[in-house]
Each structure stands twice: as C-alpha cells, then as structure tokens.
KERORO-593134 format. One record per residue (C-alpha): y, z, x; residue number from 1. Coordinates in steps of 0.02 Angstrom, whole numbers, plus 50000, padded with zeros to 5 digits. Each point is the difference from the previous one (the first is absolute). Example, Ala and Ser with C-alpha at 12.3 -4.5 7.8 and 13.67 -1.06 7.14 Angstrom:
<tortors>
v: 49775; w: 50390; u: 50615; n: 1
v: 50172; w: 49967; u: 50069; n: 2
</tortors>
This chain:
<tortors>
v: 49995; w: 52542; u: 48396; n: 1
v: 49898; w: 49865; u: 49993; n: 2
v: 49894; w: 49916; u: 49855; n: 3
v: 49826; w: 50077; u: 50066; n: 4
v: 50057; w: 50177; u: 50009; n: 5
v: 50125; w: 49999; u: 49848; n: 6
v: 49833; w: 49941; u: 49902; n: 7
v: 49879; w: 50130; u: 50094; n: 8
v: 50151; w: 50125; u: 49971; n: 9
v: 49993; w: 49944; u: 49782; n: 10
v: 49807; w: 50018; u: 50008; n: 11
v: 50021; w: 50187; u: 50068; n: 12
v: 50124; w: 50047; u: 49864; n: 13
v: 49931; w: 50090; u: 49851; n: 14
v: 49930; w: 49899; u: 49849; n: 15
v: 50133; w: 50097; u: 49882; n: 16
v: 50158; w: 49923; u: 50106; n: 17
v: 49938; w: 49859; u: 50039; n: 18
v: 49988; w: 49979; u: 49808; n: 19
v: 50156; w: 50108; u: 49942; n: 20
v: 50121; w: 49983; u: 50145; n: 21
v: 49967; w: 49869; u: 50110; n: 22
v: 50108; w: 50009; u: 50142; n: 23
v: 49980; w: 49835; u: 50104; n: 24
v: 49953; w: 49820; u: 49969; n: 25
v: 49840; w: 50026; u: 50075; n: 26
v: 49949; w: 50153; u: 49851; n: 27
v: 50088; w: 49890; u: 49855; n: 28
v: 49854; w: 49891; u: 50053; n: 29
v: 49868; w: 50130; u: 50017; n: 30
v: 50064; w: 50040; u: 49821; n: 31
v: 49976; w: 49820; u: 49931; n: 32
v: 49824; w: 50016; u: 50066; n: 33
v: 49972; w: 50158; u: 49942; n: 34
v: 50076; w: 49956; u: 49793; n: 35
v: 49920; w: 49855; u: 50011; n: 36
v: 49834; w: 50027; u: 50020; n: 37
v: 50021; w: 50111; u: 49840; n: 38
v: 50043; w: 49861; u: 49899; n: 39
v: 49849; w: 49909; u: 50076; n: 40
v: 49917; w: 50130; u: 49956; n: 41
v: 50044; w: 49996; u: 49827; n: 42
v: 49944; w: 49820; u: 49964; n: 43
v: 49819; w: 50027; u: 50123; n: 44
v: 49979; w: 50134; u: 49900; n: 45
v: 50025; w: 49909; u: 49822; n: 46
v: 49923; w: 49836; u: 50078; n: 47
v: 49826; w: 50118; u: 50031; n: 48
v: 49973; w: 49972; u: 49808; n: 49
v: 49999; w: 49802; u: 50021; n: 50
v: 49826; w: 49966; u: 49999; n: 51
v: 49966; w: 50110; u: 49886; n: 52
v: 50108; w: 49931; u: 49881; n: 53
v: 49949; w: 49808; u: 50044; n: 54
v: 49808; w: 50072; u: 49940; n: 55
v: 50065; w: 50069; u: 49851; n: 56
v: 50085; w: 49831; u: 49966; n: 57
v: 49819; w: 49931; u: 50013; n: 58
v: 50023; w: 49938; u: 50181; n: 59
v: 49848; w: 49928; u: 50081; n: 60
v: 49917; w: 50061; u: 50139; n: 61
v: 50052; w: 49857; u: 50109; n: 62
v: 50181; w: 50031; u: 49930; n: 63
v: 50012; w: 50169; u: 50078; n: 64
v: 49925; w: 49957; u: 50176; n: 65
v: 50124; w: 49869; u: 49999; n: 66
v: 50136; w: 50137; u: 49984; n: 67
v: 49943; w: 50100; u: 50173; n: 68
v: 49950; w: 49830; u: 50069; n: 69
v: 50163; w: 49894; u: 49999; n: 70
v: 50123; w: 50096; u: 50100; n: 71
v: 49854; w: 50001; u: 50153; n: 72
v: 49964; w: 49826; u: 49972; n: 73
v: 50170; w: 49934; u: 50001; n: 74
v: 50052; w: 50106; u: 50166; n: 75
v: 49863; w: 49926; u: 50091; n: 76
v: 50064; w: 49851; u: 49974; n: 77
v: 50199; w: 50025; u: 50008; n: 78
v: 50013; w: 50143; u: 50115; n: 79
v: 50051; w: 49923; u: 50172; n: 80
v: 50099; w: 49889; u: 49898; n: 81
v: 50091; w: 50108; u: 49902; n: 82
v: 50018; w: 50105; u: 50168; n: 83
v: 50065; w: 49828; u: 50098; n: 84
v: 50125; w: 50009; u: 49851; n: 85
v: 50070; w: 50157; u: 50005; n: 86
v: 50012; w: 50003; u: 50196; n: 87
v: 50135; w: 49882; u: 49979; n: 88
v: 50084; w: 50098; u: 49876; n: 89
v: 50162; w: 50107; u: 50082; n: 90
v: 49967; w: 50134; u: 49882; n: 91
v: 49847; w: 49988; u: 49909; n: 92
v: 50042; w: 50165; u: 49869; n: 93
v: 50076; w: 49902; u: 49874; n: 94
v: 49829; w: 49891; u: 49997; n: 95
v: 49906; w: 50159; u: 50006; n: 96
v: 50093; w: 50071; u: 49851; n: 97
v: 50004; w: 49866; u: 49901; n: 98
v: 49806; w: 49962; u: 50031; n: 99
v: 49961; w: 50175; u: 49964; n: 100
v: 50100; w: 50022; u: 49808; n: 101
v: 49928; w: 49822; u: 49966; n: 102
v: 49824; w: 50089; u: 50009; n: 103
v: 50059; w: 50150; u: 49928; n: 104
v: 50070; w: 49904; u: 49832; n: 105
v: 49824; w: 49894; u: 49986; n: 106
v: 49973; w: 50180; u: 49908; n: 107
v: 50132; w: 49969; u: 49871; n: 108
v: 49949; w: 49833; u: 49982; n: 109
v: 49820; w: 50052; u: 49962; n: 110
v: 50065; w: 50104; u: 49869; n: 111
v: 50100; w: 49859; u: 49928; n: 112
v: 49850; w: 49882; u: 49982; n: 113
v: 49915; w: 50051; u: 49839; n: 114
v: 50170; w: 49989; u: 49918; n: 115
v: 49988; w: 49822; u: 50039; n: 116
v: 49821; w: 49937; u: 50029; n: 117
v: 49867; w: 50005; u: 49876; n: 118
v: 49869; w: 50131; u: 50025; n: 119
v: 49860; w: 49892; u: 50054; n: 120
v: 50112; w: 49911; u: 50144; n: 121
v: 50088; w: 50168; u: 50042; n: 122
v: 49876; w: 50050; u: 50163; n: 123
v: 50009; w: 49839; u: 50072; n: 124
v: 50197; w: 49981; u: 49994; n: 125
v: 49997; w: 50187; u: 50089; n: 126
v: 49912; w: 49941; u: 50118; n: 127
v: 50094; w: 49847; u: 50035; n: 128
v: 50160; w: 50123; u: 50016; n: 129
v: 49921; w: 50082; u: 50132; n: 130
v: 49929; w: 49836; u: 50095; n: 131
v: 50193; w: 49961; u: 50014; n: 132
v: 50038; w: 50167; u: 50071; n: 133
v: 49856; w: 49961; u: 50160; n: 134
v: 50138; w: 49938; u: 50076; n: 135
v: 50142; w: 50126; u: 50008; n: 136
v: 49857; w: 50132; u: 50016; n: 137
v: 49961; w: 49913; u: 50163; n: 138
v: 50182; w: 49980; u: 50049; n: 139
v: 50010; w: 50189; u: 49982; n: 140
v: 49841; w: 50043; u: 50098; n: 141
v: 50063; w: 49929; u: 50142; n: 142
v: 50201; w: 50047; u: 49992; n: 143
v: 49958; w: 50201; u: 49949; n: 144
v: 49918; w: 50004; u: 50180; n: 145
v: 50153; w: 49938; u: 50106; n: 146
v: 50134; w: 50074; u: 49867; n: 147
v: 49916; w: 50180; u: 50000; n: 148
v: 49970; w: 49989; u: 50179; n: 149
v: 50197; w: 49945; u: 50046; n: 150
v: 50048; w: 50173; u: 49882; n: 151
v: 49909; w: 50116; u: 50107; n: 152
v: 50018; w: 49939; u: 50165; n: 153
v: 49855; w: 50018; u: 50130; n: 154
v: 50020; w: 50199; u: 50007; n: 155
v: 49986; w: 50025; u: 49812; n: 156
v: 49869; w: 49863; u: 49928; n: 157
v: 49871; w: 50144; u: 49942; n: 158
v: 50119; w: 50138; u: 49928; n: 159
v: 50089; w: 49869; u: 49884; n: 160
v: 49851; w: 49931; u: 49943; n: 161
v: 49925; w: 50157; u: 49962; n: 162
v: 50133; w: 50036; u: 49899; n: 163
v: 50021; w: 49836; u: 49917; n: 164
v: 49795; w: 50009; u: 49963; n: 165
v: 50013; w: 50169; u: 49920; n: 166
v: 50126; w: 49977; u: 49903; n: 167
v: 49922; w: 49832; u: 49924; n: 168
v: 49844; w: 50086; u: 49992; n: 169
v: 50048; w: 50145; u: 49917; n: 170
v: 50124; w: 49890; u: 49871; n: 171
v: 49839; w: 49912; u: 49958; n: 172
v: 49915; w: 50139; u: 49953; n: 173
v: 50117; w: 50082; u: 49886; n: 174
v: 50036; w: 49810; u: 49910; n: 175
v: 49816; w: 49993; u: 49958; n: 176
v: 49990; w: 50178; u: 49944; n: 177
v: 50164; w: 49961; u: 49885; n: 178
v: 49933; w: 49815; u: 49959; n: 179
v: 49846; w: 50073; u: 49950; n: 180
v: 50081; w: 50125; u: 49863; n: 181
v: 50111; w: 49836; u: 49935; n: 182
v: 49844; w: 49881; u: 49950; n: 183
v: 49974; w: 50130; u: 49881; n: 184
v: 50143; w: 49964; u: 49918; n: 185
v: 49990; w: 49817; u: 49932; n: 186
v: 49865; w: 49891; u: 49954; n: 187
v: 49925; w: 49855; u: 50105; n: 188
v: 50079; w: 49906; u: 50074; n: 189
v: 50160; w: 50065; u: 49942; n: 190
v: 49969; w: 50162; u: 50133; n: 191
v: 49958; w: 49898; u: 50151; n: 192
v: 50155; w: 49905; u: 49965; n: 193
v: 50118; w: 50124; u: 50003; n: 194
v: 49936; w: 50085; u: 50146; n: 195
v: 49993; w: 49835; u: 50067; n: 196
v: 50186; w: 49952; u: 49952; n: 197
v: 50076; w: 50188; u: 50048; n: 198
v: 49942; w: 49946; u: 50173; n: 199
v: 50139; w: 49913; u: 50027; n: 200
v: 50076; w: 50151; u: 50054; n: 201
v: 49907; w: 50002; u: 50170; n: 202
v: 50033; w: 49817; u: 50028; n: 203
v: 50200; w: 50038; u: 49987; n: 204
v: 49990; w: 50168; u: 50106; n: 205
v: 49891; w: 49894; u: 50122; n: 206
v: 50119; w: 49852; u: 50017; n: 207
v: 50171; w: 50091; u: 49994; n: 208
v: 49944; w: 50120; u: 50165; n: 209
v: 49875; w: 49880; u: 50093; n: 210
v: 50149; w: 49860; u: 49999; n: 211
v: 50137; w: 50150; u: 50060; n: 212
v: 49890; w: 50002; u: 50174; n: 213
v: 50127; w: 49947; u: 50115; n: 214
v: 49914; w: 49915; u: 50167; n: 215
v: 50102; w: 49912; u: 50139; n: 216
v: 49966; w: 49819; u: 49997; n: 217
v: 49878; w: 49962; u: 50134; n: 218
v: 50018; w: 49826; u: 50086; n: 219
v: 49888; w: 49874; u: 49910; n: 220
v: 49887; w: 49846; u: 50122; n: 221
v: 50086; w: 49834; u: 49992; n: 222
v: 49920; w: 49893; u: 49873; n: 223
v: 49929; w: 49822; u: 50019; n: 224
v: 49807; w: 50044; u: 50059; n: 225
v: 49873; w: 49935; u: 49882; n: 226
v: 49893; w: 50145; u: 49913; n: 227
v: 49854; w: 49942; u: 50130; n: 228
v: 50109; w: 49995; u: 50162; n: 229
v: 50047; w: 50188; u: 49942; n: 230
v: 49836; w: 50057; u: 49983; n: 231
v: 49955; w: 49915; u: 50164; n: 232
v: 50127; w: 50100; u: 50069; n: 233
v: 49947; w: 50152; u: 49913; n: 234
v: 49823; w: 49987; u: 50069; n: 235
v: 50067; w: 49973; u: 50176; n: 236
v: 50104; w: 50185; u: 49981; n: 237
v: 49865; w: 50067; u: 49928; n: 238
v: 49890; w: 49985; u: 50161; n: 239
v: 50135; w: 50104; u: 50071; n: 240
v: 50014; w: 50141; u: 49891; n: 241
v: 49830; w: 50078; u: 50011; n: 242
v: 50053; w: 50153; u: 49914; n: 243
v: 50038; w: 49919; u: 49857; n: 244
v: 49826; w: 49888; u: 50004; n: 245
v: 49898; w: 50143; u: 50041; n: 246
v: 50061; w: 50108; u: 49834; n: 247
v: 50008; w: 49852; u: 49900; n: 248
v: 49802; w: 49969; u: 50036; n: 249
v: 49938; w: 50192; u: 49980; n: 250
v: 50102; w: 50031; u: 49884; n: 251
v: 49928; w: 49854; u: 49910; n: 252
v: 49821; w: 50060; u: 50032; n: 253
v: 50046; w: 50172; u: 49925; n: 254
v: 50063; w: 49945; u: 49860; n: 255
v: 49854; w: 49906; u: 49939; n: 256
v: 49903; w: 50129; u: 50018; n: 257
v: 50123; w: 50100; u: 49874; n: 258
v: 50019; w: 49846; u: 49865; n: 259
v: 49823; w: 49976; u: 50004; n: 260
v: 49946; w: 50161; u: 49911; n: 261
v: 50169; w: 49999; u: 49880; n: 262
v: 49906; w: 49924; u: 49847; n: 263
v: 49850; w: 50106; u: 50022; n: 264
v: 50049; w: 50155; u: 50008; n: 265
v: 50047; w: 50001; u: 49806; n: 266
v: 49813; w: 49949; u: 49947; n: 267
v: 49941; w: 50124; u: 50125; n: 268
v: 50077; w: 50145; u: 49923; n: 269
v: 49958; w: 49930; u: 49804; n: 270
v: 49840; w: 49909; u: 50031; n: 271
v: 49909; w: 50092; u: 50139; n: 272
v: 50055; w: 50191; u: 49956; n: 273
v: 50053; w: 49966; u: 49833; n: 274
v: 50186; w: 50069; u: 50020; n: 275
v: 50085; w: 50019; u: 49857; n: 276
v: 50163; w: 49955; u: 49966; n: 277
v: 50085; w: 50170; u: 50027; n: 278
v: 49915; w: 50009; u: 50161; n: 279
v: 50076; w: 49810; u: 50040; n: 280
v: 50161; w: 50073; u: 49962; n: 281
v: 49984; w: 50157; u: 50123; n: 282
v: 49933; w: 49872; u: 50128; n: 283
v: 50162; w: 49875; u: 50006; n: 284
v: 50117; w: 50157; u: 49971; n: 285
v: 49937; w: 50109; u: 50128; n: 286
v: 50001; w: 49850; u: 50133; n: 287
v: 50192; w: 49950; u: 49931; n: 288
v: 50042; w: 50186; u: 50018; n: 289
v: 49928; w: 50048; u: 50167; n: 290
v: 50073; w: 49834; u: 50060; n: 291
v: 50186; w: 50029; u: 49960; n: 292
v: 49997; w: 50165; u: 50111; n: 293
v: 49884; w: 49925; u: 50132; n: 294
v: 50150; w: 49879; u: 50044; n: 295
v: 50122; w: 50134; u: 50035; n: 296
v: 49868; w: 50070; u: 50120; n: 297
v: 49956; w: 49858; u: 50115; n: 298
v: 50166; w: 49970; u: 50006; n: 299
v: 50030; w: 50161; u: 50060; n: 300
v: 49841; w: 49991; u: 50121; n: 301
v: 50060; w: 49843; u: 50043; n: 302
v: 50172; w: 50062; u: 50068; n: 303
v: 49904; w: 50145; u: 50105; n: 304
v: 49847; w: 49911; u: 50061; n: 305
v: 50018; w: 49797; u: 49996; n: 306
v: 49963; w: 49883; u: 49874; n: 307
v: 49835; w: 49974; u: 50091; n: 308
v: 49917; w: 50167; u: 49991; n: 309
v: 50050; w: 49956; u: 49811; n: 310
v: 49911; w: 49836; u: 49990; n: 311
v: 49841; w: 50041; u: 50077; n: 312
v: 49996; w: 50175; u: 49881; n: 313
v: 50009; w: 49892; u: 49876; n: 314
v: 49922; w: 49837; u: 50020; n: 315
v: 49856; w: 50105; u: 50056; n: 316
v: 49996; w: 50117; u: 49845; n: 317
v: 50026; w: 49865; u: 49866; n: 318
v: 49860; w: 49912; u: 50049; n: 319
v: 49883; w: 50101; u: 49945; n: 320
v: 50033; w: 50005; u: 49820; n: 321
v: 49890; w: 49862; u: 49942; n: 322
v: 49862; w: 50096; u: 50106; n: 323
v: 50029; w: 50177; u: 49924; n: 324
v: 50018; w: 49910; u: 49823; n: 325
v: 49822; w: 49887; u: 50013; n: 326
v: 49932; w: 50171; u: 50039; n: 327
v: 50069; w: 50112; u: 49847; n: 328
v: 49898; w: 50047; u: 49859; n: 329
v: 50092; w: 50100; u: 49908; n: 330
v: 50167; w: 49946; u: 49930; n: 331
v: 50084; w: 50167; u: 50016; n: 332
v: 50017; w: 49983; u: 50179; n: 333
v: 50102; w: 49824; u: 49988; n: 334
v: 50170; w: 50087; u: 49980; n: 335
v: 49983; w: 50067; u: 50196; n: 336
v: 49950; w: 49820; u: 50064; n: 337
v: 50152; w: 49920; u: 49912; n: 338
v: 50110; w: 50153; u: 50067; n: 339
v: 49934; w: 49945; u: 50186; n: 340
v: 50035; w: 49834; u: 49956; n: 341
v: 50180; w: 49999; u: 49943; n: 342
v: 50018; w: 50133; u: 50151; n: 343
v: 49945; w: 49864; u: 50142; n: 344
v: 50082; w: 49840; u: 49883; n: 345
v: 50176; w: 50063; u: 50032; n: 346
v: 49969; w: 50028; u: 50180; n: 347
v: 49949; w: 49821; u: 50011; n: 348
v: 50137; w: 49915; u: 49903; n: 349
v: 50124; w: 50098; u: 50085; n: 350
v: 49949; w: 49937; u: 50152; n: 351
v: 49950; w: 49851; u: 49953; n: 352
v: 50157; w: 49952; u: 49974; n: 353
v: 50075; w: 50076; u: 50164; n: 354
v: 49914; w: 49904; u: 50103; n: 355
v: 50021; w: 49832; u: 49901; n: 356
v: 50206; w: 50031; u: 50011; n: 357
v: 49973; w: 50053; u: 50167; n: 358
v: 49892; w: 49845; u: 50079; n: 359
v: 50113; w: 49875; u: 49896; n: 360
v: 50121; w: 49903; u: 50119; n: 361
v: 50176; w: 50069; u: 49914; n: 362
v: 50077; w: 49828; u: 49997; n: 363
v: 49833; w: 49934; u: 49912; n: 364
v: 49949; w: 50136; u: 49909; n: 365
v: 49972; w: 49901; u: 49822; n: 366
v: 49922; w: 49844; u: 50061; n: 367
v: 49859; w: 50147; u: 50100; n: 368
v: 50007; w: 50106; u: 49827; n: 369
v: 49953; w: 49840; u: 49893; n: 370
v: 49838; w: 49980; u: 50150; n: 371
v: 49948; w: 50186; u: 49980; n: 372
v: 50009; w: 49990; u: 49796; n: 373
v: 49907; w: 49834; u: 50009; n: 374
v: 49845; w: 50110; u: 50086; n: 375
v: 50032; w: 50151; u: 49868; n: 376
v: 50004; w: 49891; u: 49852; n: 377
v: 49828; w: 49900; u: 50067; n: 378
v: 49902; w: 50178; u: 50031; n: 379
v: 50074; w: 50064; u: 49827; n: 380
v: 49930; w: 49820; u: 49911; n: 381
v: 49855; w: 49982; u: 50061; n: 382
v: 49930; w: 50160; u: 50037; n: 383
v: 49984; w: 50060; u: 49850; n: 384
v: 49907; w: 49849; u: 49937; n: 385
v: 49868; w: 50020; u: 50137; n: 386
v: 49986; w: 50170; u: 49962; n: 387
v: 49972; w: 49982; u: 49811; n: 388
v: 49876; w: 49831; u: 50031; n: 389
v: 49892; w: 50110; u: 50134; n: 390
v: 49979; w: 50152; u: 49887; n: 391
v: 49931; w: 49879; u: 49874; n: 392
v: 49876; w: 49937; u: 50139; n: 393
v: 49946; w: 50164; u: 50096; n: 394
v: 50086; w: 50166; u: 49885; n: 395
v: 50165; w: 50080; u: 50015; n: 396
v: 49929; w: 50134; u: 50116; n: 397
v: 49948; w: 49867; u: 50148; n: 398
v: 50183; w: 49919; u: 49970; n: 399
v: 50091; w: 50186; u: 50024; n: 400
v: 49896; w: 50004; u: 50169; n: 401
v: 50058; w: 49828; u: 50049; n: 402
v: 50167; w: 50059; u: 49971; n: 403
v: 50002; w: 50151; u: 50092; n: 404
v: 49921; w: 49911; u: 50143; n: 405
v: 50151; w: 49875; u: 50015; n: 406
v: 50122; w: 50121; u: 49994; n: 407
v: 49909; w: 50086; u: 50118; n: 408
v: 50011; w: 49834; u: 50118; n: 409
v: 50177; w: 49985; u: 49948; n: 410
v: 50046; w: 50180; u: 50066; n: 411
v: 49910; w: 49944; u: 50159; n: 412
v: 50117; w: 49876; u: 50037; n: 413
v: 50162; w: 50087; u: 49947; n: 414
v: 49922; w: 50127; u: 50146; n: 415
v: 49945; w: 49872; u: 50120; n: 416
v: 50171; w: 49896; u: 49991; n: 417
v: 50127; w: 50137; u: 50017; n: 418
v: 50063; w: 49974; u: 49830; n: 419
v: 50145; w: 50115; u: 49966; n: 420
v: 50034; w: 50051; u: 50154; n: 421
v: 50152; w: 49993; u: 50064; n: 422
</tortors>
C-alpha cells in the first residue's frame, strides 16, 4: 500500500481508533494531529484572555493594537523567506514543533513578568515577549500548511482538518468556560497568572505529539542561489502554474473583503443596536458552536459532491453577512447571522486550504506556502485598518456594503477561474 492510500485509508478510520488504537503509521499521525490540536487548544483558549489582561494592567490603546498587529506585520515581511527556509529543510516538523511550543510558552512567560517587572513597565515587557514570538508564529504559519497537508495525503486533506478544527475549537471553548470560573479565584493579577502559567500544559501536549509526526524526508534544492536569483526563479514557475496564481489572486480579493468588516462588526452590535454583553456572548458562541459541526459537514459534502460545489456554497453565502448585518435593527436576530456565518467560514477554510496544498508544487511546497501567507497576512493587516479609517469617514453601515460588495467580486472570480475544481 502506498503512502496516498495508507493516509486516505487513516482519514476513513473512526476518530475513537485513530485516537485509542491506532493501527498504522499513517493513524499514529492522524492521532498526533488530532491530540495536538487539543493542547493548542488549551493555550488559544487561555491566550483569548491576553488583551484583556494587558488592559487591566493599564495597557494603552496603541499597546493592544500592537498585539493583533505584529504577527501580520512581521509575516508580510518574512513569509517567502521563512518559506525559502524551510523548503530546504529535509524534514521541516522538528522546526514546526519547536516554533509552535516557543509561541505556546510566550503564555508562561507573560505570566512570569509581573513577578519580575515593576507594574508600570509590566505591559510593555509583554508586549516585547510577544514581538519575539512574530517570528516562530510565522515559521509555523507556513510549516502547519505543508506538515498537515503531508499527514492527510491528497484524498484526506478536508476530513483531517475537520477533525483537527473541531477538536481545537471545541477545546477552546470549554478552557474559556473553565478559565472563566478560575479568575474568580485569586486577585489581580495573581488570577491571570496562574491561568496564564497552568497553560503550560497545552504547550507540552502540543510539542510532545506535533514533533512525533513522522514524514519521509523529501529531497531538498541544492543550495548556492542568492535569495534574488530564487525568487527570479520562483516568478518564472509561477507563470506556469496558473492554478496556483489564479487562487492565490481571488482568494486574495475575497479575503479582503472578509478582514475588512472584522473590527466593525463589534461596534456594530454595541454602538449601532446597543447589544449588550450577554447578547455579545450568544453572538461569538453561537458562531464557534455552529462552526465546529459545520466542518464535519462540508467535509462530508465535500467527499459526495466536490470541493467545488463546497466553495461556491460557501463563498457565495458568507458574503452576505456584512449585508444582512448593516441591515439589522434589532439585536435579537444577530445570533442567526453569526450561525450563517460560522456555517459558510468552515466551508471556506476547509477548502481554502485544499486547494492551496493542492496547487503547491510538492517539491516546493514551503517556499509557495511562505508566497500565499505573504498575501493572507497583507489582506489581514491592512484591511482592517481601511475598514476602521472609512467608517470614521462615511459610517459603519456604507463600510459593511463595501465589504459585501468585494466579497461579492471575490466569489466572482473563484467562479470565473475554476477555482476548486479539479
């Protein structure tokens, strides 16, 4: 049996023995995927809590844009390089691992500081952690693509990662439900430290299973070119591979249109319709519910019908959320738009990702990774700036329009240039 259908063949198998009784190298890696994403899980879930506790350290503003900022900023500029990197890398899970639980401890380390630092200086030395961390946090942008994509094989992409996207997704959850119950516990900052600290947990459950992946080594590209010969040479492949272009540029359009409106659908909600903040709450949880079930369902679809069909379902349907939100009056109805819109997200990350494993030449797939994430990281910078400078020019409502109507030019091209098929 080859690799392919000995990974399609682990994908098939039941979640509880591919867990409990893995019976081939192929499910021992599923599992690592699978146990690993709960201890990622476990520190996303804990890490939700960091800007709230950099406020309540008396954080500025500025401070806590810089947080969401950095890791976008610094992959924009280190992506294709960090992608050249790794495609030169025999087997690039040990730098994925080792990326991913130097992240991961930045929590620990944030609960360390006010041991250490004086009060006053204590925001500004987290966020200098987490500068340092840009870096791994780009390494592992680009290396979860290729890794993930090796464990599943072509056959099995979608099912794994709807697993692995559950799972996380549902660890989350549960973390901040438990999280929440142990603030209560100490007093500030003492209780964000601990949580902070016990997070540790995830980072060691992460790192043990994420560095038992066991890939074959893959042949690496003699060395010797100069970083501008390579991307020379990149640019002359890439007139070649169309398919990869072509989803690389819609899917770039898209997904402006989706960062644009992140920031504003918040004030929306609270400033427009005057949510309150149970109603916030019902908002993000029905969306993170309604998402961990949706991606066990296009995967399903997916394996009947085509990853297509998928994409256009739900590129289509996702755009108009901004649309459906602009016109709402009432608050009480936001719960169903955020239930459509974690429906159609997980349709579009699943195959999202698909297609970007699937366009990538295999013996290249890093260095092509690091050029995708450069486009992701630029939409996800600088979208949401525009979007937050135009409200203040023209309203929120206009800006929910504009976003709707780029999405809507983004599904056009994802229709007009075959994307997905095949």
């Amino acid at each position: 049996m080859n690799a392919t259908n000995s990974n399609r063949n682990a994908v098939s198998a039941p979640l509880w023995r591919v867990v409990l009784r893995p019976a081939s190298p192929a499910e021992r890696n599923q599992r690592n995927v699978v146990i690993d994403a709960i201890g990622v899980g476990i520190t996303a879930g804990v890490g939700s809590f960091l800007s709230v506790f950099l406020v309540r350290l008396g954080a500025s503003n500025f401070q806590v844009g810089l947080l969401t900022a950095m890791p976008a900023l610094t992959g924009m500029l280190l992506a294709i390089p960090v992608g050249e990197f790794l495609s030169r890398r025999p087997n690039i899970v040990p730098w994925f691992a080792t990326s991913r639980f130097f992240v991961l401890s930045c929590y620990l380390l944030t609960g360390l500081v006010p041991f250490f630092i004086p009060s006053q200086a204590t925001p500004t030395a987290i966020i200098l952690i987490w500068a340092l961390a840009t870096l791994p946090q780009t390494v592992v942008s680009v290396a979860f693509t290729v890794v993930m994509g090796a464990v599943a094989g072509p056959g099995g992409r979608m099912t794994l990662m709807s697993r692995r996207w559950s799972i996380l997704g549902l660890t989350n959850t549960v973390t901040v439900l438990i999280v929440g119950q142990l603030l209560n516990l100490f007093d500030f900052p003492l209780n964000y430290q601990v949580v902070f600290i016990g997070s540790t947990i995830g980072a060691l459950i992460s790192f043990i299973f994420s560095n038992s992946i066991k890939l074959p080594s893959v042949t690496v590209p003699p060395a010797g070119q100069s970083f501008l010969a390579t991307l020379r040479h990149h640019s002359h492949m890439l007139r070649t591979n169309r398919r990869f272009v072509d989803f690389t540029i819609s899917q770039f359009v898209f997904r402006w249109g989706l960062a644009l409106a992140i920031p504003l659908f918040p004030i929306y909600w609270v400033r427009n319709l005057h949510a309150s903040d149970q109603m916030v709450s019902a908002i993000n949880s029905t969306a993170t519910f309604v998402t961990m079930i949706a991606y066990f369902v296009w995967a399903r679809v997916s394996q009947r019908r085509g990853r297509r069909p998928v994409l256009l379902i739900a590129s289509l349907g996702i755009s108009f959320y901004p649309l459906l939100t602009a016109l709402t009056t009432r608050p009480e109805i936001l719960p169903l738009w955020a239930a459509m819109a974690g429906l159609f997200s997980a349709g579009i990350e699943l195959v999202f990702f698909d297609v970007l494993v699937g366009t990538c030449p295999p013996d290249q797939q890093a260095a092509y990774v690091g050029i995708y994430q450069t486009t992701v990281y630029i939409a996800t910078f600088l979208a949401p700036l525009l979007g937050t400078a135009l409200s203040d020019l023209m309203g929120i409502v206009p800006v929910l329009i504009l976003s709707f109507l780029i999405r809507l030019i983004g599904f056009a091209m994802i229709a007009r240039l075959g994307i997905g098929r095949g």
